[in-house]
N, C-alpha and C positions, 0 to 999 in steps of 0.2 A: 321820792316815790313817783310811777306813773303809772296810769293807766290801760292794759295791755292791752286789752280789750279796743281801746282805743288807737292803739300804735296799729295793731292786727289789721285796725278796720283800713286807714291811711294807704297802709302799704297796697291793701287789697285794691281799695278806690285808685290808686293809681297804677298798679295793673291791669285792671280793666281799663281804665282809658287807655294806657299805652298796646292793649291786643286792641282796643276797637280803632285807635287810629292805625294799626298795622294792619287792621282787615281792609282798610281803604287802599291800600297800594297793590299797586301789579305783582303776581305771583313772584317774580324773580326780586322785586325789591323789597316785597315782604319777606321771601327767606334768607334775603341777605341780613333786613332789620332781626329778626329773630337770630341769624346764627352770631349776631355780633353781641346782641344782647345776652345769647344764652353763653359766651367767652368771658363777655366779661363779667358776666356773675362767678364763671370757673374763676378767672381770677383775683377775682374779691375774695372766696372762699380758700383759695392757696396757703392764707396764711394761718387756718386752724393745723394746728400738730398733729400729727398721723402717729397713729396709735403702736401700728406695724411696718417693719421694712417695706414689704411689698404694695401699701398704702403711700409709703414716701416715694419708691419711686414712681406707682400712679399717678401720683400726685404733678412730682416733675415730668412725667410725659405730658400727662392735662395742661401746664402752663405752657411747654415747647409747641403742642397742638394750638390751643388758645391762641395766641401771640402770633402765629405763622397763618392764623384763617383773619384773622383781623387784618394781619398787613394786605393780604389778599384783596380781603372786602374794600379796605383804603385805598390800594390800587385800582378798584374798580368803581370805585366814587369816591374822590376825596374830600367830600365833604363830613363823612366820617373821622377824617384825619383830627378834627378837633377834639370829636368826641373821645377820640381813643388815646391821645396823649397823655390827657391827666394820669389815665387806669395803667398804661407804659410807664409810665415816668415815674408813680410811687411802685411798681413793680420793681422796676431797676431797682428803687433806692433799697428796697428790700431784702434783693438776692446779694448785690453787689459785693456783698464783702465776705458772703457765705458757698467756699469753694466746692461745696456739695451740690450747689445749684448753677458749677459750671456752663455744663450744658444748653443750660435754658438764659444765659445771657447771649448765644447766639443768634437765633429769633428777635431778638430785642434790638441787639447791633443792627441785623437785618432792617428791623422797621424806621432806628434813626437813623440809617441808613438811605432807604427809600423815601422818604415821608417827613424829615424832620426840616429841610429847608422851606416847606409848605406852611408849617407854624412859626418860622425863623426861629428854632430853637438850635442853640453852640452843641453839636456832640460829640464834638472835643473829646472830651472827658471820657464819655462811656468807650471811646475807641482806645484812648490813652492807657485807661482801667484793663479793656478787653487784649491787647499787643502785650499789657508790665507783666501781666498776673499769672491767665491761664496757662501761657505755652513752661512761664519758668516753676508753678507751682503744681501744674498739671500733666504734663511732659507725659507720663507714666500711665495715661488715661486711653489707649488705644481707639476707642469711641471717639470721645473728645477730639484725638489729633484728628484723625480720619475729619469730622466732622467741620473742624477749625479750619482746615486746608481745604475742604471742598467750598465752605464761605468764602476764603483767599481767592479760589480761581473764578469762581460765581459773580463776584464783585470786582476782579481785578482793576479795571481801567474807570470805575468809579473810586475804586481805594489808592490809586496813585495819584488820580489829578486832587480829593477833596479829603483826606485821610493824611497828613503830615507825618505822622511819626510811622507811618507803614512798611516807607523803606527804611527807618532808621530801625527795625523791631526785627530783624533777617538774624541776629541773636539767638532771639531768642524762638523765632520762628525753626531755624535748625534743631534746636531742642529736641521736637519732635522728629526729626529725619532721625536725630542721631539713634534715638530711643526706639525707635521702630520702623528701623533704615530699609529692612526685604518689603513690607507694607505702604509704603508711601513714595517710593523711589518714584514711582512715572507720575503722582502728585506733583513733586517735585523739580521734576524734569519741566512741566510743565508752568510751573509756578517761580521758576529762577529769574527768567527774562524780566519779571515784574522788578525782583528785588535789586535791580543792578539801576545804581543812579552814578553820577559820573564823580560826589564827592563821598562815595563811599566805597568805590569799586576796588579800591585796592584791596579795603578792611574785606568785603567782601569775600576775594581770592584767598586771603591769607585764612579766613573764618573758615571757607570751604579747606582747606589743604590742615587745617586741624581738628576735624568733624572726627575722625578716629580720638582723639584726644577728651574730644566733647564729652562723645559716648564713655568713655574710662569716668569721668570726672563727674557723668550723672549718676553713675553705678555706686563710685565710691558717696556720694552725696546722701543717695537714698539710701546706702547704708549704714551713715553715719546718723541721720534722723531718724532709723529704724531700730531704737536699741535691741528690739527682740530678736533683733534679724544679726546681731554680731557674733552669736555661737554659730551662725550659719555660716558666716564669712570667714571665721574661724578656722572650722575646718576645711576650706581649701586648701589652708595651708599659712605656711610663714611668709610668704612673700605678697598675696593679696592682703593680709594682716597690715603688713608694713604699710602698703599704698595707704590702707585706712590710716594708720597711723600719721602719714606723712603730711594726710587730707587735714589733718587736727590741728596740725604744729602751724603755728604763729607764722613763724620762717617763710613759708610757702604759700601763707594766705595769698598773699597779691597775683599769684602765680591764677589760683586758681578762681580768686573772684574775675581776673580779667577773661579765663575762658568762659564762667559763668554769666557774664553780664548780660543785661534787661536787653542791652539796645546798643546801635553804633556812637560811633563819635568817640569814642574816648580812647582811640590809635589805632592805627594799621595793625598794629601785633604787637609782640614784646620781646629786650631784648634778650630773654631767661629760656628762650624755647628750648635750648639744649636741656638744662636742667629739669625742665616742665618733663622731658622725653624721658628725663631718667629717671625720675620718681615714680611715673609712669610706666618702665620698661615692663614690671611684672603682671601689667594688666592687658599685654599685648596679644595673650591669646585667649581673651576672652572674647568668647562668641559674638556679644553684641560687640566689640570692638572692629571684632576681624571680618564679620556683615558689613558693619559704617564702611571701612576700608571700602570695600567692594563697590561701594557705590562712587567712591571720590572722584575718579576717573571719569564715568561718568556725566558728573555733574561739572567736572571741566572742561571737558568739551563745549558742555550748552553755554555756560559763561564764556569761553574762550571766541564761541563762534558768532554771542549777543555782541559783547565788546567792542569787540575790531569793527563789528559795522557804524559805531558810532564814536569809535575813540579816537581823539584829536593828537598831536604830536607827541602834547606833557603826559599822554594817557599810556601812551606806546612805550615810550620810555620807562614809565614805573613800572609797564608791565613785565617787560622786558628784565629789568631790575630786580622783581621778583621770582623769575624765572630763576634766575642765574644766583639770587640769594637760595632761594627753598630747596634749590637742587642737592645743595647740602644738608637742610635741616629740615627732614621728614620723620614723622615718628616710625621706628623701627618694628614693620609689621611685617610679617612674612608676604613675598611680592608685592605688597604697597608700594617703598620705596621702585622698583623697578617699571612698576605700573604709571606710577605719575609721573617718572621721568617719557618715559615713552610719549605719555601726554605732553610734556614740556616738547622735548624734539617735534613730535608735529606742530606745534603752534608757535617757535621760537623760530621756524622757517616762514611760515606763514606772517608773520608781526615783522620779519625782516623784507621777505618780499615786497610787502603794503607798503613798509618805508624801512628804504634800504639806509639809510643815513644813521641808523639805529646802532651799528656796526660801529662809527666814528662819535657817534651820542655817546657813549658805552663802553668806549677802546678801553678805558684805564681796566675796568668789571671784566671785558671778554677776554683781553691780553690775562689778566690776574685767574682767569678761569683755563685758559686756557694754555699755559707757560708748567701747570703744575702737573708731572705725571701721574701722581698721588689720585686725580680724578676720572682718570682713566680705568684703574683698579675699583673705584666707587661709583661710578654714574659712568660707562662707559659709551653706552646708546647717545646719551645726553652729549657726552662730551663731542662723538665724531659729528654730532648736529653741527655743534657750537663751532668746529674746525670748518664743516662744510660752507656755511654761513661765510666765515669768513672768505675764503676764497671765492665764494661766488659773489659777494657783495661790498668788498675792501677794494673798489676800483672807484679812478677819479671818472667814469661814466654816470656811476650816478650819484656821488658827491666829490666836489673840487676839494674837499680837505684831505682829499686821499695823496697828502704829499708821498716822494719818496723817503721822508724819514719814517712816517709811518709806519706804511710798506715794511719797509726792512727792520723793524721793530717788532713787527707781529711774526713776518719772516723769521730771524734770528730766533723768537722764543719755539717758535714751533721746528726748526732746523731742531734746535735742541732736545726738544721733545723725544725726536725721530730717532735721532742720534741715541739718547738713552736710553729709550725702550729694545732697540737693535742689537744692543751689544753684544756681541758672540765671547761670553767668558763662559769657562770651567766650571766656575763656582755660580753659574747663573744662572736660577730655577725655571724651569719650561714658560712661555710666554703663556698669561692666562687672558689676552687680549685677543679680539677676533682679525682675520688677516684684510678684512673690513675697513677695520681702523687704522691699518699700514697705507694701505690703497688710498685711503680719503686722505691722508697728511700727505703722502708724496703727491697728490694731485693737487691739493690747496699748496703746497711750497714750488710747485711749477708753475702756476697761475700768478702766485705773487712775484715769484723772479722775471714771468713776462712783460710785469707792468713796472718789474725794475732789473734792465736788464743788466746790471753790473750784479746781477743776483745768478745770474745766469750757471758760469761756471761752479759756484758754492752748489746748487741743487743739484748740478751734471755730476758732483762729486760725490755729493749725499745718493743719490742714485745708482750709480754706479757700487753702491757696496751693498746693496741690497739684495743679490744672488747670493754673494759670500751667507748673509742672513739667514735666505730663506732655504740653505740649501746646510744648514748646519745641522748638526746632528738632532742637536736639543730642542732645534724648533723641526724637523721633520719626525718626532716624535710627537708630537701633537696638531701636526698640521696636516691634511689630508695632500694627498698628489699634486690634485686642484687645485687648492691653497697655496700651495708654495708654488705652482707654475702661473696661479692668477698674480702674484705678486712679482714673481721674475719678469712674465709678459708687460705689465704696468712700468714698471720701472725701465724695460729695454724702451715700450714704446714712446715716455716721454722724453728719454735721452734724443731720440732719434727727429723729436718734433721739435728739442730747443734747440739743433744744429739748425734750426731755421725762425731765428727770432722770431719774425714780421709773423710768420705763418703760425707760428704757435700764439703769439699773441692774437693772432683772428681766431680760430680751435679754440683756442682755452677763453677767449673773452665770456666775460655774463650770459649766461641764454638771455635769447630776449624775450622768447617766447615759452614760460615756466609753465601753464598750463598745457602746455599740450606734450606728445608723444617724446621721450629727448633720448628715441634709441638705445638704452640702458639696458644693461642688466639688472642694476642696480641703481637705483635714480642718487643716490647719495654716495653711490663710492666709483660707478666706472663712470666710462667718457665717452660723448658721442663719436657714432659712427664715423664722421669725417674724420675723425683724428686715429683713429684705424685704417684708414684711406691715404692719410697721409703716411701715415709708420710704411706702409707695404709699400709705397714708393720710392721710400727712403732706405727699405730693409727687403730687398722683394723673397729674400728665404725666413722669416721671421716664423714663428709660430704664432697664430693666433686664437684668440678664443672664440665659441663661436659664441654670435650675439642673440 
C-alpha cells in the first residue's frame, strides 16, 4: 500500500520547482524548456490504449508531432540531447515491432539520425529495422511511401556516407515505386542517383527493367494474405486466378522470393526470368502493372546517364552485357518491350562511344546478337543500333585488336544478314523491316570492307543487287517511292565511293567529331555530306536526295 496523498504532494513539490526554475530563463529558453517538457509528457502518455479509432490515430499524430519538436528543440540546444534519449529510445523500443505505428518510426530515424552520434549511441539497428520492414510490409500505405521517400531525399548524402545498408535496401525501396508508380515517379527520379553504388549497379539495372514484374508479384502477394479478398480476384476471371495460384505453388517459390527480396546482394538477377514472364503473362494488363511500365524508361535514363559518369572499364562492359542480354528478355507488356529497347539504342551508342573497345570486349555477345535475323523481327530499333555501333566503332583506330580476321567475321555474318532478309522469292511474305535497316547494314558492310579491302568486291556485289530488291514487286508494295529510291540511291552511292579505296576509307572512317552536326538525315542510317560530294564526282547524272 501507499500513500497518495502523499505521492500527490511529490509530484506536485517538484512541479513547482521545475515552473519556478523555468521562470528564471529567458523567454525563448523557457518555451523551449516547457515545450519539451510538455513532448515528453505526450509521450510517456502514448502508451495508455485509446478507446476509439480516431483517439488512436490522435494519438499517433501526437507522437510524430512530439518526437519531430524535440529533435528540433535538440538541434537548437544539444544539450537537451541527453535528456531526450532515454524518452526516444524506450519509445522506439515500443513501437518498433507494431506496424500500425509505421509512421511515427520516421521522426524517430530522423532524431538518431541527427542527434545520436552526440550520445555515441549504434543506430544501426533502428535504420536496419526502418530499410527490412516498412517498404516490404507497408508498400500499400500510400502516406507512409510518400512520407518514407521524402525522409530518403531529406537525408540523402547523410544516409549514404553513415547508413550501410541504405544502398543495399533499393529492393525493397522499389516496392513502393512499383505500388504507387503515377505518385512517386519524380520522387524517384530524384532519389535513384543515391541508390547506384558500383557493387551493386548491375543488380540495380536488372531490379529497375523488372519493376513491371515487382508490381504483378505485390498484387498477387497482397492477394494471397487477403483471404477475403479471393472472391474478388475471382471474378476477374481464370487467368489472374491462375497467377494466384502459381503465386502458392512450391515450384515457383524461389522465382518469386528473389523478386520479393528485403535487400541487394543476393545476385544480379536469375536464371528463370523467362518463366517468371510466363506465369506472369496474365497479369500484364493490369493497371498497376502497365502504370510501373511506364515509368521504366524513365527511370533508365537517370540511371544510364548517373553510371557512365562514373563507370570504370569492368563497369562498361556488364553494362553493355546487359544490354544485349535483356534486349531479349523483357516482360511482355504492351509497348514496354519497344519502349526500353529504344532506351537501350540511346545508351548502347553512348557506352560505345565513351569506350569504343567495348565492341572487341564483346565481339563473341554482338557477332551472337547480331548474325541472327530472328532479331530483327523482335527488337529491330535495337538491332540497327547494335549494326550501327559496329561499323562506326570495329576500326583498328581506336583499338589495335581490330585484326582483319575480325573484320571479315563480323563482315561475313552481317553480308549474310543482308543477303537473307533481301531475297526476292515468290513465296516470300512483304518485308516487315524498315528500309532503315537496309540503309544501316549496307553502310556498316562498306565501312568494314574499307578497313578490309579484299572485302571490297564481296560488298560492290552485295550491292549491286539491291535495285533488283528494292524495285521488286513485293517490296514496292510496302515500301513508299522514297523508300525504295533512298535505298537504290545508297547502294548506287557506295558502289561508286569503293571504285576509290583510299577515298572511301577517308568518307567512311569513324566521325571524330560525334557530338556535333554529322549532315544527316538520319544520324544512324545515312552518310555525310562529303560522301555525296564524292558519288556526284564519280556519277555527275546520279539522282540525289536532298539532304
Amino acid at each position: 500500500t501507499y500513500d497518495r496523498s502523499e505521492v500527490d504532494s511529490s509530484v506536485m513539490s517538484m512541479v513547482s520547482a521545475t515552473s519556478s526554475s523555468s521562470r528564471l530563463l529567458p523567454p525563448k529558453e523557457r518555451l523551449r524548456e516547457k515545450a519539451f517538457e510538455y513532448c515528453q509528457r505526450l509521450i510517456e502518455q502514448s502508451d495508455r490504449k485509446a478507446l476509439k479509432k480516431t483517439d488512436t490515430e490522435l494519438q499517433k499524430a501526437c507522437i510524430v508531432e512530439s518526437v519531430s519538436v524535440m529533435d528540433i528543440i535538440c538541434g537548437e540546444d544539444p544539450s537537451y540531447v541527453y535528456r531526450a534519449f532515454p524518452c526516444i529510445k524506450a519509445l522506439y523500443g515500443r513501437l518498433n515491432g507494431d506496424l500500425a505505428y509505421a509512421r511515427a518510426l520516421l521522426p524517430i530515424a530522423q532524431f538518431y539520425l541527427n542527434h545520436s552520434e552526440i550520445v555515441a549511441v549504434d543506430s544501426e539497428a533502428v535504420f536496419c529495422q526502418l530499410f527490412s520492414h516498412c517498404p516490404a510490409e507497408q508498400f500499400n500505405e500510400p502516406m507512409l511511401a510518400f512520407e518514407f521517400v521524402q525522409f530518403c531525399l531529406l537525408n540523402v548524402s547523410v544516409l549514404q556516407d553513415r547508413v550501410t545498408n541504405y544502398r543495399q535496401s533499393f529492393p525493397n525501396l522499389l516496392k513502393f515505386l512499383a505500388w504507387n508508380s503515377s505518385g512517386l515517379i519524380a520522387e524517384f527520379v530524384e532519389l535513384l542517383p543515391s541508390l547506384i553504388a558500383p557493387e551493386t549497379a548491375i543488380e540495380l539495372l536488372h531490379t529497375i527493367l523488372d519493376l513491371p514484374c515487382l508490381a504483378a508479384a505485390l498484387d498477387l502477394q497482397s492477394a494471397c494474405y487477403q483471404a477475403s479478398d479471393r472472391t474478388a480476384w475471382d471474378q476477374q476471371g481464370a487467368k489472374v486466378a491462375a497467377c494466384l495460384d502459381a503465386f502458392r505453388q512450391p515450384l515457383y517459390r524461389g522465382l518469386f522470393l528473389y523478386i520479393l527480396r528485403p535487400e541487394a546482394g543476393t545476385g544480379d538477377t536469375i536464371d528463370r526470368l523467362k518463366m517468371l514472364h510466363e506465369i506472369l503473362a496474365d497479369m500484364a494488363e493490369s493497371p498497376r502493372v502497365v502504370r510501373c511500365a511506364q515509368v521504366v524508361p524513365v527511370l533508365l535514363h537517370v540511371y544510364f546517364n548517373t553510371v557512365t559518369q562514373k563507370a570504370d572499364e569492368k563497369m562498361m562492359n556488364q553494362l553493355l552485357l546487359v544490354l544485349l542480354e535483356r534486349s531479349s528478355q523483357l516482360y511482355n507488356i504492351k509497348t514496354f518491350n519497344v519502349e526500353v529497347q529504344k532506351v537501350f539504342s540511346t545508351h548502347l551508342q553512348a557506352l560505345c562511344k565513351l569506350h569504343p573497345p567495348l565492341i572487341v570486349d564483346q565481339s563473341r555477345e554482338i557477332l551472337e546478337l547480331a548474325s541472327s535475323p530472328a532479331n530483327i523481327y523482335s527488337k529491330e530499333d535495337f538491332y540497327t543500333h547494335v549494326v550501327w555501333v559496329i561499323g562506326e566503332y570495329l576500326s583498328v583506330s581506336y583499338d589495335p585488336r581490330c585484326t582483319v580476321e575480325r573484320i571479315t567475321s563480323f563482315f561475313e555474318s552481317l553480308e549474310a544478314v543482308l543477303f537473307e532478309i533481301t531475297q526476292v522469292r515468290q513465296s516470300a511474305s512483304p518485308p516487315s523491316f524498315s528500309p532503315r535497316l537496309i540503309t544501316v547494314l549496307m553502310t556498316t558492310l562498306a565501312k568494314l570492307a574499307t578497313r578490309s579491302q579484299d572485302l571490297i568486291p564481296r560488298v560492290s556485289l552485295c550491292l549491286s543487287k539491291m535495285r533488283t530488291f528494292a524495285c521488286s514487286a513485293i517490296v514496292m508494295t510496302c515500301y513508299s517511292e522514297e523508300d525504295t529510291e533512298e535505298i537504290i540511291t545508297r547502294a548506287h552511292e557506295l558502289i561508286n565511293l569503293l571504285k576509290l579505296p583510299n577515298v572511301a576509307q577517308f568518307v567512311l572512317a569513324p566521325s571524330a567529331g560525334g557530338d556535333g552536326p554529322r549532315w544527316h538525315r538520319d544520324t544512324n542510317a545515312s552518310l555525310p555530306q562529303g560522301m555525296r560530294a564524292v558519288s556526284g564526282l564519280l556519277h555527275r547524272h546520279s539522282s540525289f536526295l536532298p539532304t
